[in-house]
N, C-alpha and C positions, 0 to 999 in steps of 0.2 A: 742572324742578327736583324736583316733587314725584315724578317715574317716579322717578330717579335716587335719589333718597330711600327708597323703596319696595323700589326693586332693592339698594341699599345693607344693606338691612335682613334680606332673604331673605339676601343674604350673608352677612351677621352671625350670625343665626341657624344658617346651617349652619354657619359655621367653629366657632360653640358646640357643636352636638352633635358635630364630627368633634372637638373639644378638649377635651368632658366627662369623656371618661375618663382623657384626661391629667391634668385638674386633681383627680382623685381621686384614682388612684392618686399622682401627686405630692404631694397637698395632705392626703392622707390617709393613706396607705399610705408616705409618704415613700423614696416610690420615683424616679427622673430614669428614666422608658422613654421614651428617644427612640425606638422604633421603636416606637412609637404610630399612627403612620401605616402604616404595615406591616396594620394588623388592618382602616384605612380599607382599604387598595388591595386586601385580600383580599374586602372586603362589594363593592367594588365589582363588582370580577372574578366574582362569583360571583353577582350580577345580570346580566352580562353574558355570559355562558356562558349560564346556564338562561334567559335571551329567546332569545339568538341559535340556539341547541344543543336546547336541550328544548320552544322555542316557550310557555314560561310566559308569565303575564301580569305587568304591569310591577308591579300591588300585591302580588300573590302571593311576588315576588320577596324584596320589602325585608325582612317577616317573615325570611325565609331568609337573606338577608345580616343578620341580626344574630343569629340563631342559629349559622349558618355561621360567623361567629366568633369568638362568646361561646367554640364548642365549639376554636378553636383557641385562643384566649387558656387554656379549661380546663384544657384538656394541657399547655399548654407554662409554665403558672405551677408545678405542680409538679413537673415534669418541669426546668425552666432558673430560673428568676425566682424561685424561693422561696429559692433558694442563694445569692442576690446582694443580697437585703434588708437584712444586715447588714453588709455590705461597705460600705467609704468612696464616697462619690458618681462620682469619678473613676473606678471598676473599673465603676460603675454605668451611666456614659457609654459608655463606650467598648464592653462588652460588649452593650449595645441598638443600639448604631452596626454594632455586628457585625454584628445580626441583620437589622438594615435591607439593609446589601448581600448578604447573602444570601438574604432574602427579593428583594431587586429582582433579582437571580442569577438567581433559581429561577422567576420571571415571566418572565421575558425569554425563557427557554430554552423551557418548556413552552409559551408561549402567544405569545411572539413580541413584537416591540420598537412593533409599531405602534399608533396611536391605536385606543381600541376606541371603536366609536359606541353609542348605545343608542337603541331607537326608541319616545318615551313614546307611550301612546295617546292619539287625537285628542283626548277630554274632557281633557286639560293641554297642549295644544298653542298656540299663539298667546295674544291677548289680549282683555281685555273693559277699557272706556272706564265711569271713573266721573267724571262732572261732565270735569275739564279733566286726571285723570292715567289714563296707560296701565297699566294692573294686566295681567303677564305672571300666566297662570295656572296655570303650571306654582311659579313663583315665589311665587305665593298660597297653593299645595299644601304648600311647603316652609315656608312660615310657620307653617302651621295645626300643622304635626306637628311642627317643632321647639318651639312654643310649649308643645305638650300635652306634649312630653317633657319639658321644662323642668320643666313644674311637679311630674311625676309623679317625679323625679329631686329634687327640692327637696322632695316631700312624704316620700319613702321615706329622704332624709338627714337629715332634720330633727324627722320626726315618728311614725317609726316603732319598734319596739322593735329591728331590725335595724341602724336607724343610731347608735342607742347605742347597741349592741353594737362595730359598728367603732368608733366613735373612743375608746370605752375598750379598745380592742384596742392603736387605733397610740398612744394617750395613756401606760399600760406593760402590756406583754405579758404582762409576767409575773403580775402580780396578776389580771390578765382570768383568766389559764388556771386561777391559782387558785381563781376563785369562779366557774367550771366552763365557761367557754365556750371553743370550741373555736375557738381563732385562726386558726388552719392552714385550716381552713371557712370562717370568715367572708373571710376574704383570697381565697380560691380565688373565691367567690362575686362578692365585690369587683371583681377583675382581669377576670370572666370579662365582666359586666356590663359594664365600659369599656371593653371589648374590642368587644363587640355592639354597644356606643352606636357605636363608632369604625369598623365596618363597616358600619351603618343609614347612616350620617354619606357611607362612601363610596359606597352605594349611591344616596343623594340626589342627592348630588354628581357623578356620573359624566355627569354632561349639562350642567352646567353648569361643573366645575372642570376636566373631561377628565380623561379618563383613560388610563394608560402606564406600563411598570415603574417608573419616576422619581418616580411620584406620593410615594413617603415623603420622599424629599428634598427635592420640588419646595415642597412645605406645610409642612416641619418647622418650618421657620421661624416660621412661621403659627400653630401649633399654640402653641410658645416662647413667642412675643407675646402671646398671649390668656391663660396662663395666668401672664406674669411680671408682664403689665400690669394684670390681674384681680385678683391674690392667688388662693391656693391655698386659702386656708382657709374658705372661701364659695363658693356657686355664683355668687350675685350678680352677686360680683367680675368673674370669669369671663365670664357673660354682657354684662356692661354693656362690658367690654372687646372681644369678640367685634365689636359691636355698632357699634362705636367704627370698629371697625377696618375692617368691610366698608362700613360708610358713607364713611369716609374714602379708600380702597381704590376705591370704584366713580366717586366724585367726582374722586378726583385722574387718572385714568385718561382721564375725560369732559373737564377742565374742562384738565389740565394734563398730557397721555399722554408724554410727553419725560422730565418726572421721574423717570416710572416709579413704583415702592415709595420714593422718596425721601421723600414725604410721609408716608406709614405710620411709616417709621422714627423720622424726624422725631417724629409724635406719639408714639410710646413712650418718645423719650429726654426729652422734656420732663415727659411721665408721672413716667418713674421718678423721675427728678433732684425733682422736686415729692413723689411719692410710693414711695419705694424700696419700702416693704412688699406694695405695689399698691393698686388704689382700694378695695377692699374687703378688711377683715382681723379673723378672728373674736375677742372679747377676752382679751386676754392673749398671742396668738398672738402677736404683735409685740412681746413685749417677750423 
C-alpha cells in the first residue's frame, strides 16, 4: 500500500511539471494550447536522440530538453501563438489541435512510429527498501526535482518582480504597456518557460510514461484534468490535483485494472460538480 502510495505520488508529481506550463499559460496568459504536449514529446525526443545518437549522459540531457524546447516554444510564440491570443477560445482549440497532428506528423516521419527506450544509469536503476516500503529510485529522482521545481516555479510567480509584471500583463494589457512594460517580452518569456517545463516534464517521463508520436494525444487528457481540476489561477491548485490524480491512477490500475481511467474520471466529475471553479482559486478570480 505504502509502494503504491509512493509510486502514486512520483506520478503526480510528474504529471505536475508536464501540466505547469499549461496551467500558466492557460491560467495566466489565458490561452487553451492543447498542444502542450507537443513541447513534452519534443523534450522527450531530444533526450532520446542525444543518449542514443550522441552517447550523452542521462543528467546532461534533461538541462537540454528544457532548453531544446523553451527555444522552440521561443520561436513559435511569436512566430503562430501571439496571433491567436485575442481570438475566441474555439479558433484557440482547434488551431493548437492543429499543431498537435502536425507535430505527431512530423515525429512519426523523421524518427519513426516505434517506442523509443531510454537507458537510465545504473545509480536510478532498481530499488532501495525502507522499514516495510519499496522506494523505486528512479522514482525518488523524480520526486526530488519535481518538488525543487515546484517551489522555484511558485517562488518566481509569486514572489518575484517578474511575476508581477505578468499578471498585470494578462490582468489589462493595455495599462501594463502604458506604464512601460513590454508585454509582448514578458509573454514570450512566459510561453518559452512552459514550453521548457513541458519538455523537462517529457524528458523525465520517457521511461516511465513511454514514449511515441501519440504521446500529445495520448496525455492531453491528462494534462486537461490537472489543470480543470486544479484551477488555473494557483499553482496549488494544479499540484494538489496532479497529485490526486497519479495516486488515484496508480491505485486504481493496482487494486482495480479492468476499470481502467474509469476511476480517474470518476474523481474529476465528483470534483468539478462539488467544485466547478477547481480546488484551488485565486481571490476574486471566481467571481
Amino acid at each position: 500500500m505504502l509502494t503504491l502510495l509512493f509510486d502514486g505520488i512520483a506520478y503526480g508529481m510528474l504529471l505536475f511539471v508536464l501540466a505547469a506550463g499549461l496551467a500558466v499559460t492557460l491560467g495566466l496568459m489565458n490561452f487553451i494550447n492543447l498542444a502542450h504536449g507537443a513541447f513534452a514529446m519534443a523534450g522527450g525526443y531530444i533526450t532520446v536522440l542525444a543518449m542514443n545518437r550522441l552517447g550523452l549522459p542521462f543528467l546532461a540531457c534533461l538541462p537540454l530538453a528544457f532548453v531544446g524546447a523553451a527555444l522552440i516554444g521561443a520561436v513559435l510564440e511569436p512566430l503562430l501563438y501571439r496571433r491567436m491570443y485575442a481570438k475566441p477560445h474555439l479558433d484557440q482549440v482547434l488551431f493548437s489541435i492543429g499543431l498537435v497532428f502536425i507535430a505527431v506528423t512530423s515525429v512519426d516521419y523523421f524518427v519513426g512510429s516505434m517506442q523509443q527506450n531510454i537507458q537510465l544509469p545504473a545509480w536510478l536503476q532498481g530499488r532501495f527498501d525502507i522499514s516495510w516500503v519499496g522506494i523505486g529510485k528512479y522514482r525518488f529522482f523524480i520526486i526530488v526535482v519535481c518538488a525543487v521545481l515546484t517551489l522555484a516555479l511558485q517562488w518566481v510567480l509569486g514572489r518575484t518582480r517578474f511575476g508581477s509584471q505578468l499578471r498585470a500583463s494578462v490582468d489589462d494589457r493595455r495599462v501594463a504597456g502604458g506604464l512601460g512594460l513590454n508585454v509582448n517580452r514578458i509573454f514570450l518569456l512566459t510561453f518559452a518557460v512552459g514550453s521548457g517545463l513541458a519538455g523537462l516534464g517529457g524528458a523525465l517521463g520517457a521511461e516511465v510514461l513511454g514514449l511515441d508520436p501519440s504521446f500529445p494525444l495520448k496525455f492531453m487528457i491528462y494534462f486537461l484534468i490537472v489543470c480543470s481540476v486544479g484551477g488555473t489561477t494557483t499553482i496549488t491548485g494544479p499540484l494538489l490535483a496532479a497529485l490526486l490524480l497519479g495516486i488515484a491512477d496508480v491505485m486504481g490500475k493496482y487494486y482495480a485494472p479492468k476499470l481502467g481511467a474509469f476511476i480517474v474520471y470518476t474523481l474529476m466529475i465528483v470534483i468539478l460538480l462539488l467544485r466547478p471553479q477547481g480546488l484551488f482559486v485565486r481571490g476574486g478570480a471566481g467571481k
